[in-house]
VMD Tcl script that builds the backbone (N, CA, C; Angstrom):
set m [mol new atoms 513]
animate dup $m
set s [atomselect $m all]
$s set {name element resname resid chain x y z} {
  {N N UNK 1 A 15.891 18.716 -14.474}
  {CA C UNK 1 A 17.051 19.016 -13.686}
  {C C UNK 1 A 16.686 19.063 -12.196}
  {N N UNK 2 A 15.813 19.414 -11.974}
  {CA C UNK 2 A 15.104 19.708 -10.473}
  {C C UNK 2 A 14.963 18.623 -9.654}
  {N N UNK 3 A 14.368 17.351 -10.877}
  {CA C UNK 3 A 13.946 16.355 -10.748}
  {C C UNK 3 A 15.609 15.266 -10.152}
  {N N UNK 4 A 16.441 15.387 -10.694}
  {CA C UNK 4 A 17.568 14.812 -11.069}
  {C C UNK 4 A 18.152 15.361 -9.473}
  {N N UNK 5 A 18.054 16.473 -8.845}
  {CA C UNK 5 A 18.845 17.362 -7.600}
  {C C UNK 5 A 18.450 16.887 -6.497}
  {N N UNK 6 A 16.530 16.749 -6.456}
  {CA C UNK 6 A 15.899 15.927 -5.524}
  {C C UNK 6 A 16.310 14.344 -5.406}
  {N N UNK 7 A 16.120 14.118 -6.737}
  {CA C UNK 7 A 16.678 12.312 -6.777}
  {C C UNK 7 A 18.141 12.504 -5.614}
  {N N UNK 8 A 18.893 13.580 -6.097}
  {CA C UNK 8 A 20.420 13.432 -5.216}
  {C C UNK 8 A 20.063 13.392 -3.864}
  {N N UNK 9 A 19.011 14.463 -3.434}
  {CA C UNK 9 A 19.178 14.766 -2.130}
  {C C UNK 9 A 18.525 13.571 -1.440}
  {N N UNK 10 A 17.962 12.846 -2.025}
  {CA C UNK 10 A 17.077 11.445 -1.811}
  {C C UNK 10 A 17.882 10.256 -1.481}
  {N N UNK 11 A 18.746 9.976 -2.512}
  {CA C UNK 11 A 20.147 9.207 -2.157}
  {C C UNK 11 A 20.942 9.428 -1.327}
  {N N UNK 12 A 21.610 10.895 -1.183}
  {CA C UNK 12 A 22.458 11.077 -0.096}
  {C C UNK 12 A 21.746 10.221 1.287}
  {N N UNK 13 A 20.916 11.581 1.524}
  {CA C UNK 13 A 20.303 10.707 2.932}
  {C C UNK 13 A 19.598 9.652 3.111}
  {N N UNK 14 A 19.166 9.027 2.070}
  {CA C UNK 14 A 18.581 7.380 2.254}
  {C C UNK 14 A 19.432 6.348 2.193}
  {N N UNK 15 A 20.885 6.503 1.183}
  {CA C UNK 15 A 21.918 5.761 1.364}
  {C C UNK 15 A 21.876 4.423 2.265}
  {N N UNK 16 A 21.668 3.401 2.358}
  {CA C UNK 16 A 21.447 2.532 3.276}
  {C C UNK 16 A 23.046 2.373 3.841}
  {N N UNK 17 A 23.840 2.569 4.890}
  {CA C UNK 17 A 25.045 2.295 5.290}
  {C C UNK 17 A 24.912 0.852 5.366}
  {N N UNK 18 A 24.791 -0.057 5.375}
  {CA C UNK 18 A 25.190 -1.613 5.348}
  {C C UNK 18 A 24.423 -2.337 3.512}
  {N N UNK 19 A 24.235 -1.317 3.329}
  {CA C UNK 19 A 23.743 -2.077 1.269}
  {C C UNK 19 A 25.073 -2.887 0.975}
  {N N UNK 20 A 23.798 -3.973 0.731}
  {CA C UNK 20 A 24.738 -5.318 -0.352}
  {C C UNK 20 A 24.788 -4.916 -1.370}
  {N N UNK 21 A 24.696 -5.471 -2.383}
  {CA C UNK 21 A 25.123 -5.942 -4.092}
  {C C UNK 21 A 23.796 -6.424 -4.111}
  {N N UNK 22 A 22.665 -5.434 -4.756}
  {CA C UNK 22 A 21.693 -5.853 -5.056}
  {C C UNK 22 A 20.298 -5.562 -3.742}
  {N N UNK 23 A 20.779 -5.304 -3.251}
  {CA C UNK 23 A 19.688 -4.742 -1.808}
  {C C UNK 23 A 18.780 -3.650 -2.470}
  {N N UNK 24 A 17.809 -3.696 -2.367}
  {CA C UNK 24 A 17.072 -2.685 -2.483}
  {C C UNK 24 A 17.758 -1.411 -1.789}
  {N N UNK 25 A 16.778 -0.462 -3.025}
  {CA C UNK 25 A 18.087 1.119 -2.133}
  {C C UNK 25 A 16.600 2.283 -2.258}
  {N N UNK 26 A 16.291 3.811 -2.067}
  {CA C UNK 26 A 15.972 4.171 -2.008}
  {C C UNK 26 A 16.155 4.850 -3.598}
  {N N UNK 27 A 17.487 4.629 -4.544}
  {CA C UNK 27 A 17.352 5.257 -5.348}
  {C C UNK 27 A 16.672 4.055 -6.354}
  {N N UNK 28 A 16.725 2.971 -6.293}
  {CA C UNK 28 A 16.310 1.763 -6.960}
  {C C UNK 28 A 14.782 1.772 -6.873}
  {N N UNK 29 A 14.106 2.191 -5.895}
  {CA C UNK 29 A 12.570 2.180 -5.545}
  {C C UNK 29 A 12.342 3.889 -6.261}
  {N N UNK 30 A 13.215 4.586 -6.132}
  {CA C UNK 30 A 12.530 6.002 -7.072}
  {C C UNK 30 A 12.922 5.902 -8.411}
  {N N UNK 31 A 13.949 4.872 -9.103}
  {CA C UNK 31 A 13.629 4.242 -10.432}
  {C C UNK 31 A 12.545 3.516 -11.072}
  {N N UNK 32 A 11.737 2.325 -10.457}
  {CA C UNK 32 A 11.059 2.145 -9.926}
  {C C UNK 32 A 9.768 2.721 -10.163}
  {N N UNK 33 A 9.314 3.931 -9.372}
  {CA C UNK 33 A 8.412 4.047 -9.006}
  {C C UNK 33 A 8.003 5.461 -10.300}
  {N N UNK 34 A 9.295 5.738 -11.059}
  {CA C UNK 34 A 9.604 6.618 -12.439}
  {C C UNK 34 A 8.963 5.799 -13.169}
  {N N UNK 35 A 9.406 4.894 -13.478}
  {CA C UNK 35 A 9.524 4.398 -14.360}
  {C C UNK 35 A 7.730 3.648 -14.740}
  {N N UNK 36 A 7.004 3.659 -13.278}
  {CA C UNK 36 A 5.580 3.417 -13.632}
  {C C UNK 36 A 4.773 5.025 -13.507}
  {N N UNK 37 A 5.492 5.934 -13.214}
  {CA C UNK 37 A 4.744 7.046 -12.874}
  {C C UNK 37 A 5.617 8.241 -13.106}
  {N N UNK 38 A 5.823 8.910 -14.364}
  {CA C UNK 38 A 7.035 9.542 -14.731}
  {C C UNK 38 A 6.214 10.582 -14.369}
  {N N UNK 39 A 5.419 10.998 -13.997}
  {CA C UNK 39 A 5.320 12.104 -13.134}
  {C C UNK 39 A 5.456 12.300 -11.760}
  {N N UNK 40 A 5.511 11.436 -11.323}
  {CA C UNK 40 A 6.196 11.396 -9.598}
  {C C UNK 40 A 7.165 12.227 -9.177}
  {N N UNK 41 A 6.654 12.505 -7.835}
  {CA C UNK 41 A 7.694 13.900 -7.720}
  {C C UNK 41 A 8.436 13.111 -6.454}
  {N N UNK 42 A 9.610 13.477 -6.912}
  {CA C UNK 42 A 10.368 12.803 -5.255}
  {C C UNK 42 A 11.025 14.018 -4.466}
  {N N UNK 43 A 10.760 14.337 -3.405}
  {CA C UNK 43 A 10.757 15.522 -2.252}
  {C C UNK 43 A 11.668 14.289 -1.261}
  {N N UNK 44 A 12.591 15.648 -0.442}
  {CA C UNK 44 A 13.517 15.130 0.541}
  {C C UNK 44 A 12.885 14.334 1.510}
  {N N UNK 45 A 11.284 14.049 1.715}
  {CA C UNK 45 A 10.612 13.160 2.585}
  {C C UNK 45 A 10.282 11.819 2.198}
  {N N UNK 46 A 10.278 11.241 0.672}
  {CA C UNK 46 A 9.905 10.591 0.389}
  {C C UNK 46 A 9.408 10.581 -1.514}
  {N N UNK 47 A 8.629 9.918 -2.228}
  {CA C UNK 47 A 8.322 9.820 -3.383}
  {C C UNK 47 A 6.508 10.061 -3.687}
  {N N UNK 48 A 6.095 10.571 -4.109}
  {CA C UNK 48 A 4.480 10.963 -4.492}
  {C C UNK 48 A 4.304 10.559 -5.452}
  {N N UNK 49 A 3.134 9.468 -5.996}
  {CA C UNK 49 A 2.672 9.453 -6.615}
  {C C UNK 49 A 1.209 9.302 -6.639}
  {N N UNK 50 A 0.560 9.016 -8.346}
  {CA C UNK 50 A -0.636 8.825 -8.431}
  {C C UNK 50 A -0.800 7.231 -9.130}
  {N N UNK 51 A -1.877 6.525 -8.524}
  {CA C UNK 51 A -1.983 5.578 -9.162}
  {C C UNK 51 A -3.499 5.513 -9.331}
  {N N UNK 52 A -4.275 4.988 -10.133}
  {CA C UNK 52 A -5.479 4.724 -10.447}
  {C C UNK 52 A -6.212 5.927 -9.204}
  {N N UNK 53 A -5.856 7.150 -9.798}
  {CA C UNK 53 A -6.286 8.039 -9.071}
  {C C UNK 53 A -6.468 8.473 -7.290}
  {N N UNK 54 A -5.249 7.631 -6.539}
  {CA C UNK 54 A -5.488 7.325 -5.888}
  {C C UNK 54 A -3.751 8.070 -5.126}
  {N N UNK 55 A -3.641 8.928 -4.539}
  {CA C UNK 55 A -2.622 9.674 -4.164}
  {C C UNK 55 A -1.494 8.343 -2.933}
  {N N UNK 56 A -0.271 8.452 -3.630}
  {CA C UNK 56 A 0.700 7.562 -2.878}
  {C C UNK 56 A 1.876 8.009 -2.099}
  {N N UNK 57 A 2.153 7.710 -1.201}
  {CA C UNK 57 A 3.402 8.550 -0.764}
  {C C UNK 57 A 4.327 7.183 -0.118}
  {N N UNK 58 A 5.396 7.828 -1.077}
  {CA C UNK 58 A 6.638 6.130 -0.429}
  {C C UNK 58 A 7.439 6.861 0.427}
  {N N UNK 59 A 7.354 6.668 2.060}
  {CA C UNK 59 A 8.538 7.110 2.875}
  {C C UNK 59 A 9.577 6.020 3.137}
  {N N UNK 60 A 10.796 6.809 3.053}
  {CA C UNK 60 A 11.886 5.363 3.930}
  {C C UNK 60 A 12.652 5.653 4.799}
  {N N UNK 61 A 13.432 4.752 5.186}
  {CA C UNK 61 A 14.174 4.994 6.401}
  {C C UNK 61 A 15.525 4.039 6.339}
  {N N UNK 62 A 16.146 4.132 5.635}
  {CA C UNK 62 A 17.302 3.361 5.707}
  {C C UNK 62 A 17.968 2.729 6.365}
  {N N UNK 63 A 18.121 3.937 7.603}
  {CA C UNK 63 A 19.197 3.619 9.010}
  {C C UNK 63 A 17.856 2.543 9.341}
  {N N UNK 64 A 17.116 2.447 8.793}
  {CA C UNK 64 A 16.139 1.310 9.720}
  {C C UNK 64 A 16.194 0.353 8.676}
  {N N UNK 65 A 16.712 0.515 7.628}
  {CA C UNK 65 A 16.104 -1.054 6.677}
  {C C UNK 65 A 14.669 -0.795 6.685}
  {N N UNK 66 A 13.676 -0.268 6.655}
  {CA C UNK 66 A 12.127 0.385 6.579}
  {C C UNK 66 A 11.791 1.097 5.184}
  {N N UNK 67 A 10.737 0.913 4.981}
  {CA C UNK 67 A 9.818 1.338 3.675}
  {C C UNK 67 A 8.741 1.833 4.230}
  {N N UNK 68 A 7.736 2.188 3.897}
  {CA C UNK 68 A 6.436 2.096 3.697}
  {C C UNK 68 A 5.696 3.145 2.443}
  {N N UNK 69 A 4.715 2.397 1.969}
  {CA C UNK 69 A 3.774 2.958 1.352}
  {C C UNK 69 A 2.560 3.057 1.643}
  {N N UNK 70 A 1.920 4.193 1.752}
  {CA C UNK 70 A 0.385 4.270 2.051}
  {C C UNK 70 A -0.255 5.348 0.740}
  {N N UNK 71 A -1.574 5.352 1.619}
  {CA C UNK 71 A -2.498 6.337 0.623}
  {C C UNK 71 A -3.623 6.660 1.880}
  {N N UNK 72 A -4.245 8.231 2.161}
  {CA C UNK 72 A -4.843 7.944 2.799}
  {C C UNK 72 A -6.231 7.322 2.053}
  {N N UNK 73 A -7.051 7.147 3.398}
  {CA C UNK 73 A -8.678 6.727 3.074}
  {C C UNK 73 A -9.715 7.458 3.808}
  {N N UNK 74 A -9.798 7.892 4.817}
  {CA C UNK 74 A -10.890 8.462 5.523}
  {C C UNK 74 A -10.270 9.189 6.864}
  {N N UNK 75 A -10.893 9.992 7.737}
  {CA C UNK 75 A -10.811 10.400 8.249}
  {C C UNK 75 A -11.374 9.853 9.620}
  {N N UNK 76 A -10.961 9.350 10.674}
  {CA C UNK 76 A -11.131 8.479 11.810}
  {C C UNK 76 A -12.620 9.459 12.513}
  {N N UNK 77 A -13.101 10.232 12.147}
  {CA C UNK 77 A -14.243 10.878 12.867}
  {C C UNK 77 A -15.212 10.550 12.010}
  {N N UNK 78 A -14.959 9.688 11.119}
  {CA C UNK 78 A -16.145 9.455 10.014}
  {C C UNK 78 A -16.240 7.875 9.596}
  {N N UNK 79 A -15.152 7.149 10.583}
  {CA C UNK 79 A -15.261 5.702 10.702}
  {C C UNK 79 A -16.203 5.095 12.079}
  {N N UNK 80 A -17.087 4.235 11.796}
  {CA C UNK 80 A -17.925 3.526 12.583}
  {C C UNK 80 A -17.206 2.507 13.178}
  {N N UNK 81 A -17.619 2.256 14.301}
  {CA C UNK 81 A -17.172 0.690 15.019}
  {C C UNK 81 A -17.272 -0.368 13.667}
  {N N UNK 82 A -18.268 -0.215 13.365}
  {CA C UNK 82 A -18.741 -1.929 12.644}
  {C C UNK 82 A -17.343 -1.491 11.643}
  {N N UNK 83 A -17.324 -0.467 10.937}
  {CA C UNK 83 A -16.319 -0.124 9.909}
  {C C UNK 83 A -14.628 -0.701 10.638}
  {N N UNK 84 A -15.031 0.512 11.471}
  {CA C UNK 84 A -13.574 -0.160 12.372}
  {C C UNK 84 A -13.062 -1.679 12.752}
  {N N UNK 85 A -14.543 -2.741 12.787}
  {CA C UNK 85 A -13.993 -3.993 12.995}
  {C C UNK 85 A -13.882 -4.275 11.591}
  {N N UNK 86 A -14.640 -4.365 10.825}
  {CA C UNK 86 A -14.564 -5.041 9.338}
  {C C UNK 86 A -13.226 -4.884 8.888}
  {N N UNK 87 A -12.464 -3.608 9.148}
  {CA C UNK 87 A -10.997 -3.430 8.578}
  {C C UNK 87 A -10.136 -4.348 9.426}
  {N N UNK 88 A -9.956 -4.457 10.696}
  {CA C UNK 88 A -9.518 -5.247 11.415}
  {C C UNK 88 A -9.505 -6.917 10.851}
  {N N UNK 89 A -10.650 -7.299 10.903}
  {CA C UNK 89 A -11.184 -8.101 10.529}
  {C C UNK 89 A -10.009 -8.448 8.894}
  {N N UNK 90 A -10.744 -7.463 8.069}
  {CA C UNK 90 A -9.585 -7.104 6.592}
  {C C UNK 90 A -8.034 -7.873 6.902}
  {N N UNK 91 A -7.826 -7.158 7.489}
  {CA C UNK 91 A -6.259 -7.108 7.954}
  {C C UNK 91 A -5.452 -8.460 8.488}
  {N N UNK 92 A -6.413 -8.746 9.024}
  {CA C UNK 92 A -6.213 -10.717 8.988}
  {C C UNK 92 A -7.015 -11.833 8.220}
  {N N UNK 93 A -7.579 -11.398 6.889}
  {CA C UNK 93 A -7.307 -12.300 5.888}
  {C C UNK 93 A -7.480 -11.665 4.404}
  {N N UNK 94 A -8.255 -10.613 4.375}
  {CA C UNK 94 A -8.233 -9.970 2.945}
  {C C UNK 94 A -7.276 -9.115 2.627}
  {N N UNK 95 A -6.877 -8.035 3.492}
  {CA C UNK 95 A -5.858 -6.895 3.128}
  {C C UNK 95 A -4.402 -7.325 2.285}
  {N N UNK 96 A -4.201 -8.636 2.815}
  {CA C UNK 96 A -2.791 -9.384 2.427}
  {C C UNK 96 A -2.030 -8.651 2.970}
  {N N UNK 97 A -0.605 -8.398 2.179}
  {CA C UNK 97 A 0.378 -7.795 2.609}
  {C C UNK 97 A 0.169 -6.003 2.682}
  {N N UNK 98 A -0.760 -5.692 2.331}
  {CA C UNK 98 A -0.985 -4.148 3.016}
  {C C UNK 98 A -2.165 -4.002 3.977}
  {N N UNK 99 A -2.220 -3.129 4.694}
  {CA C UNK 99 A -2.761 -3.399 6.141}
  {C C UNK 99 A -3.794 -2.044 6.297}
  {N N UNK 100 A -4.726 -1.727 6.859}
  {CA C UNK 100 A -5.279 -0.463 7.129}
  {C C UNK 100 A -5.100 0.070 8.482}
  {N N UNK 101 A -4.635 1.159 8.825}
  {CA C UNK 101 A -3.941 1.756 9.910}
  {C C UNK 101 A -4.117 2.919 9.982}
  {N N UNK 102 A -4.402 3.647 11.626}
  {CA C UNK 102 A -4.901 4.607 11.796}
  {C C UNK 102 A -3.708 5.470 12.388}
  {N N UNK 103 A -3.148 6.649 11.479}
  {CA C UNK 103 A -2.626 7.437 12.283}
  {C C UNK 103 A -2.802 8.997 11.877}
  {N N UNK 104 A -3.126 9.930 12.834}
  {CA C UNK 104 A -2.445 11.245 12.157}
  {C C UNK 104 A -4.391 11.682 11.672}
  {N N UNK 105 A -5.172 11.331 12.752}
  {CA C UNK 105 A -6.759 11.233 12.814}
  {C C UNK 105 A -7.147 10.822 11.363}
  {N N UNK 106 A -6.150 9.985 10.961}
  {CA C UNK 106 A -7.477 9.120 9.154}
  {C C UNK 106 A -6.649 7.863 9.443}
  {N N UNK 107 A -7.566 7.218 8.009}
  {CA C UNK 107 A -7.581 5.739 8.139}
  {C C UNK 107 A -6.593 5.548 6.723}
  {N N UNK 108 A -5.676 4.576 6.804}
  {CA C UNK 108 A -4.882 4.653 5.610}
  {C C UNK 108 A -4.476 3.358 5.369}
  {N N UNK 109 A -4.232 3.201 3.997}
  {CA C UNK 109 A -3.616 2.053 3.309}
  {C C UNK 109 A -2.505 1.855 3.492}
  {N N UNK 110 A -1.756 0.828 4.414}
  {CA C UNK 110 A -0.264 0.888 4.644}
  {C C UNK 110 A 0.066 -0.457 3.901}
  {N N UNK 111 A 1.542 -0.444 3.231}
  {CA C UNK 111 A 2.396 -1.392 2.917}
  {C C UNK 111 A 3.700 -0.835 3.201}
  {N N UNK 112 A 4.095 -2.182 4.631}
  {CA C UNK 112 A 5.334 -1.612 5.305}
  {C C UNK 112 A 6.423 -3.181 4.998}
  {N N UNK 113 A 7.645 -2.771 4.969}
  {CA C UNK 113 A 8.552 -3.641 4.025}
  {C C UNK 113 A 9.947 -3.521 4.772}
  {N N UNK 114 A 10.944 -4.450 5.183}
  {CA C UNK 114 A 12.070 -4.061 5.144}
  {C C UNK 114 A 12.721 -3.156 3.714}
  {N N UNK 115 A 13.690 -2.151 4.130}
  {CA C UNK 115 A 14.271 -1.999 2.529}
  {C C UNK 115 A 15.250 -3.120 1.541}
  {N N UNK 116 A 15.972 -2.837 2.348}
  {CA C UNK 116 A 17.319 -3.990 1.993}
  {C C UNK 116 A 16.759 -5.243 0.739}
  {N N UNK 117 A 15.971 -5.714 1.534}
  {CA C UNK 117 A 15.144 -7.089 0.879}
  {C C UNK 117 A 14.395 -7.405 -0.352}
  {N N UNK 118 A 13.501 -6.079 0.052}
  {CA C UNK 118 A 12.883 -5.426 -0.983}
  {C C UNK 118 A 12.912 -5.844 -2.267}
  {N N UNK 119 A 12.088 -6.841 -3.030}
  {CA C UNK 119 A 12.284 -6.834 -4.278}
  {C C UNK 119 A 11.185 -6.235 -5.095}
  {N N UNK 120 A 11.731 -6.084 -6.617}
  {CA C UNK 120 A 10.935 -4.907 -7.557}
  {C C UNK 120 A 9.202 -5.366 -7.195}
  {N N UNK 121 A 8.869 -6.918 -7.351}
  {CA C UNK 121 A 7.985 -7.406 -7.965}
  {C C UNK 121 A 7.300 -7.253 -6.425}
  {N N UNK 122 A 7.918 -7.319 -5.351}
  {CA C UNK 122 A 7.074 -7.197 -4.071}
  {C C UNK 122 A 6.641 -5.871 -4.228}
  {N N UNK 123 A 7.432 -4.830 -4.667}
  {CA C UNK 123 A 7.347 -3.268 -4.042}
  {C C UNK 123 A 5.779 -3.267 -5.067}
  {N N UNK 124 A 5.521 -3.419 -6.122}
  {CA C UNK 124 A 4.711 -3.376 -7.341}
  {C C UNK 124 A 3.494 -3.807 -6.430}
  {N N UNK 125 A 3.400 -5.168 -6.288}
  {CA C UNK 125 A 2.149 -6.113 -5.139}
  {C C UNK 125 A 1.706 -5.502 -4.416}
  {N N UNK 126 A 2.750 -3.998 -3.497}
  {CA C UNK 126 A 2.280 -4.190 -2.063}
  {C C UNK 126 A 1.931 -2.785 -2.573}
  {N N UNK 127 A 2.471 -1.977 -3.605}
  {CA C UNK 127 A 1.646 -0.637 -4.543}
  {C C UNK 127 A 0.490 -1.186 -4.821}
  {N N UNK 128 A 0.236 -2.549 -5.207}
  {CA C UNK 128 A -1.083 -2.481 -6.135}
  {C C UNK 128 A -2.155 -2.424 -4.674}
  {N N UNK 129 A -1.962 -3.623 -3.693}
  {CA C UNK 129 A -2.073 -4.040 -2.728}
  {C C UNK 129 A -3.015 -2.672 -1.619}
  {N N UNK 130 A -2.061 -1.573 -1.672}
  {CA C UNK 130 A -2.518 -0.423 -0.864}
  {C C UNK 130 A -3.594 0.225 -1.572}
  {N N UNK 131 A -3.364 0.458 -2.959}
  {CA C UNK 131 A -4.484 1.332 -4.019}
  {C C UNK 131 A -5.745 0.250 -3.717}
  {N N UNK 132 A -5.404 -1.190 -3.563}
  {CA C UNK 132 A -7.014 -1.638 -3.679}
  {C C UNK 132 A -7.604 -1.543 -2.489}
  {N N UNK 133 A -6.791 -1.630 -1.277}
  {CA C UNK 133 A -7.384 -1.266 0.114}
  {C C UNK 133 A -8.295 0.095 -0.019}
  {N N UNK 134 A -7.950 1.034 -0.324}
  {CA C UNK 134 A -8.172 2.329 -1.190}
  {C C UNK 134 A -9.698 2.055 -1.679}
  {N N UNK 135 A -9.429 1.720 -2.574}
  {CA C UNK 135 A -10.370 1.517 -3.687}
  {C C UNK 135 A -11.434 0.373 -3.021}
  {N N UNK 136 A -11.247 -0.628 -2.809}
  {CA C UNK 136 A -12.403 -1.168 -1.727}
  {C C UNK 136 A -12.936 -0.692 -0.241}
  {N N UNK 137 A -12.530 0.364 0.289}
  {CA C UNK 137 A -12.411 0.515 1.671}
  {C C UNK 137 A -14.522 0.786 1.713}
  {N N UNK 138 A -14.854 0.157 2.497}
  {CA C UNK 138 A -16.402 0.678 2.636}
  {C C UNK 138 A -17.535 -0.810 2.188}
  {N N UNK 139 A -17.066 -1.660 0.820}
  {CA C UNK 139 A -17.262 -3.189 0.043}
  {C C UNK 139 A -16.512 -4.326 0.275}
  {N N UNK 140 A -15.519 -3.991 0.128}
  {CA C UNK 140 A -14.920 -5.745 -0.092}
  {C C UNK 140 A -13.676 -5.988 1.164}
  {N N UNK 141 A -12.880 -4.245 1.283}
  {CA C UNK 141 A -11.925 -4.216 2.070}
  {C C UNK 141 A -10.704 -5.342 1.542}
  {N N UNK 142 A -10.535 -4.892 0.700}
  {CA C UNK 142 A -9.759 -5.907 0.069}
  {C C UNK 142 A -8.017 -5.884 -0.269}
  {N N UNK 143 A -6.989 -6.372 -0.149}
  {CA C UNK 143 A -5.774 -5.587 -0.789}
  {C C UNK 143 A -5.807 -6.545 -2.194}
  {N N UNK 144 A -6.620 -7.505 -2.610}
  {CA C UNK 144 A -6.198 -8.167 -4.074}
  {C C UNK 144 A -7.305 -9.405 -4.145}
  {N N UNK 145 A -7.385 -10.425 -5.132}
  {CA C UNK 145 A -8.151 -11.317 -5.276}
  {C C UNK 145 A -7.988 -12.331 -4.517}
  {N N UNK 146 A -7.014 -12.807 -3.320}
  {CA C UNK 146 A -6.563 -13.727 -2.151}
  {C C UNK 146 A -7.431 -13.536 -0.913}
  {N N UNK 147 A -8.123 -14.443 -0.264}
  {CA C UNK 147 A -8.701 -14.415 0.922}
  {C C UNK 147 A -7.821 -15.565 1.889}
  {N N UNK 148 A -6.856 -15.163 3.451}
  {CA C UNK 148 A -6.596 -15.940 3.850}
  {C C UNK 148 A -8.021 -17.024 4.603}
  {N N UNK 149 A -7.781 -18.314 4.271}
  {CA C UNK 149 A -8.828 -19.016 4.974}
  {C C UNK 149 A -9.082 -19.283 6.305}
  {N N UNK 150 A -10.015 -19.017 6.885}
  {CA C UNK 150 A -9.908 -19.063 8.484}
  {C C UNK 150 A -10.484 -17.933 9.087}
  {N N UNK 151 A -10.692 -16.385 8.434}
  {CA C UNK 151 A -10.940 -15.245 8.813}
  {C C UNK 151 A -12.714 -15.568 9.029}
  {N N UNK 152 A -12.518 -14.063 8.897}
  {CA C UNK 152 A -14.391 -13.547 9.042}
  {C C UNK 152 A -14.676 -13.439 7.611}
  {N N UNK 153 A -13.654 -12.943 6.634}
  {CA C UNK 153 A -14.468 -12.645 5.180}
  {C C UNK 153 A -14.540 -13.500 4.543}
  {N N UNK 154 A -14.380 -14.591 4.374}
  {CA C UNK 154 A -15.013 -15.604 3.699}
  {C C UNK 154 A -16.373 -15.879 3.800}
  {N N UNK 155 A -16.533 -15.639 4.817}
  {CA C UNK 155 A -18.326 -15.510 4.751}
  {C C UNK 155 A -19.089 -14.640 4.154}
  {N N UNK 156 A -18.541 -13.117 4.290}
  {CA C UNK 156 A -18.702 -11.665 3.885}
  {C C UNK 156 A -18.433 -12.003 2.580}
  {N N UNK 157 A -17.537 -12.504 1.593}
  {CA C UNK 157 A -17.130 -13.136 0.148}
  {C C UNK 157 A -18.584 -14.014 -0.524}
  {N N UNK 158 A -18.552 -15.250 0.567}
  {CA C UNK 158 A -19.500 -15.933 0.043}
  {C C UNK 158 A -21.233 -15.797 0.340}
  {N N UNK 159 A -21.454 -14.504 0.933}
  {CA C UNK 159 A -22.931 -14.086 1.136}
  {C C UNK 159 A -22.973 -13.058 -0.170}
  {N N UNK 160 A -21.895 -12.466 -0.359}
  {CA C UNK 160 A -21.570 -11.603 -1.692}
  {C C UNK 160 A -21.934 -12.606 -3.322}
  {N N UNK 161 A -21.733 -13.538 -2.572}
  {CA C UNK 161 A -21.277 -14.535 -4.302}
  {C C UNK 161 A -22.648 -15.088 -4.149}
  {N N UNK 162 A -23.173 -15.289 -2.913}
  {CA C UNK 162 A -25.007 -16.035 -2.482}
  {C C UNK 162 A -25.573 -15.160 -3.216}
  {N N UNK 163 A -25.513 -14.325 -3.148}
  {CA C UNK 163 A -26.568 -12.663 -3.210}
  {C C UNK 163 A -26.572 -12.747 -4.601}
  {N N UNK 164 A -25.440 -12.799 -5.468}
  {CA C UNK 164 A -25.220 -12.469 -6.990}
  {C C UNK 164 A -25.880 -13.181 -7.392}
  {N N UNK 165 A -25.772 -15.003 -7.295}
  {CA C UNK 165 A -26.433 -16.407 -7.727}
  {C C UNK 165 A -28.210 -16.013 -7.283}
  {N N UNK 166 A -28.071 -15.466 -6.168}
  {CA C UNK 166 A -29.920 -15.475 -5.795}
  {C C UNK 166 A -30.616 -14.351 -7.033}
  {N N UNK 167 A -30.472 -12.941 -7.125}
  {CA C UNK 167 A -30.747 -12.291 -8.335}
  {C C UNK 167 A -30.511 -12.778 -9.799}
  {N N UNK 168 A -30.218 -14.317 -9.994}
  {CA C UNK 168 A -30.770 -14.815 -11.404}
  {C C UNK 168 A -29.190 -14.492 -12.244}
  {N N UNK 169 A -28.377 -13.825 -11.690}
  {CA C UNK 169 A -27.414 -13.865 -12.988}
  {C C UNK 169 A -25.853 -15.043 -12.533}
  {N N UNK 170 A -25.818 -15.327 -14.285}
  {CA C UNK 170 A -24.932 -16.476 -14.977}
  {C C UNK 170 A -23.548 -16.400 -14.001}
  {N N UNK 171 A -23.188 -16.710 -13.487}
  {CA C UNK 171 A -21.637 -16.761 -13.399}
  {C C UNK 171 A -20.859 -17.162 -13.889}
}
mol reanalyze $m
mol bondsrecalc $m
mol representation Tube
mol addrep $m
């Protein structure tokens, strides 16, 4: 029931005033985000969850057509330059569509989205997308198995894949 009052107070004020027929909505993304994480708690700021152990928080903004999902990762007094470029670096060809971004003194997994547009199978990508930024931050810096071509990590990829082939094992 608690659960069901918050969902209301979530809709009222996320309500998108210009929603089509089919627009992504704020109550459609906390169906959604139930429906992979029925323990998710949705609070008048946004939606919490857990994914592969990895703490999520979906804020939105309607009057803006705006999403985002993050998770944090570190704390900006405990990130190095070299760290600091490698994510950079990340962010224009490995991160994909989620990005690593510093606000609020830590380092965090962002996936930022119009709402409106929003479809199920993107919102899912750019969830999985942030948890692996997460989960690689420090190795691969990665948001998924896609490297855009042209960056710095393709090299960082293929000295990784050198290294494996040089220690003798099968691929």
């Amino acid at each position: 029931m608690f659960r069901a009052a918050i969902l209301s107070i979530v809709i009222c004020f996320a309500a998108p005033v210009f929603a089509q027929e089919g627009a992504m909505t704020a109550q459609r993304i906390a169906e959604i985000v139930l429906d992979i994480d029925p323990d998710a708690q949705l609070t008048p700021g946004g939606i919490e969850l857990t994914l592969e152990d990895i703490p999520v928080l979906i804020v939105m903004a309607p009057g803006a057509d705006r999403m985002r999902a993050m998770v944090p990762i570190a704390s900006v007094e405990d990130v190095s330059a070299e760290e600091m470029s490698r994510m950079m670096q990340a962010n224009f060809d490995t991160a994909l569509d989620a990005r690593y971004a510093v606000a609020q003194g830590r380092v965090w997994g962002v996936f930022i989205h119009p709402l409106s547009p929003l479809e199920r199978e993107q919102l899912l990508s750019g969830l999985v997308q942030t948890v692996n930024l997460a989960r690689t931050y420090g190795t691969l810096y990665s948001g998924g198995a896609n490297v855009f071509n042209g960056g710095d990590s393709t090299e960082i990829f293929q000295d990784l894949f050198e290294d494996l082939l040089g220690r003798g094992q099968d691929i």
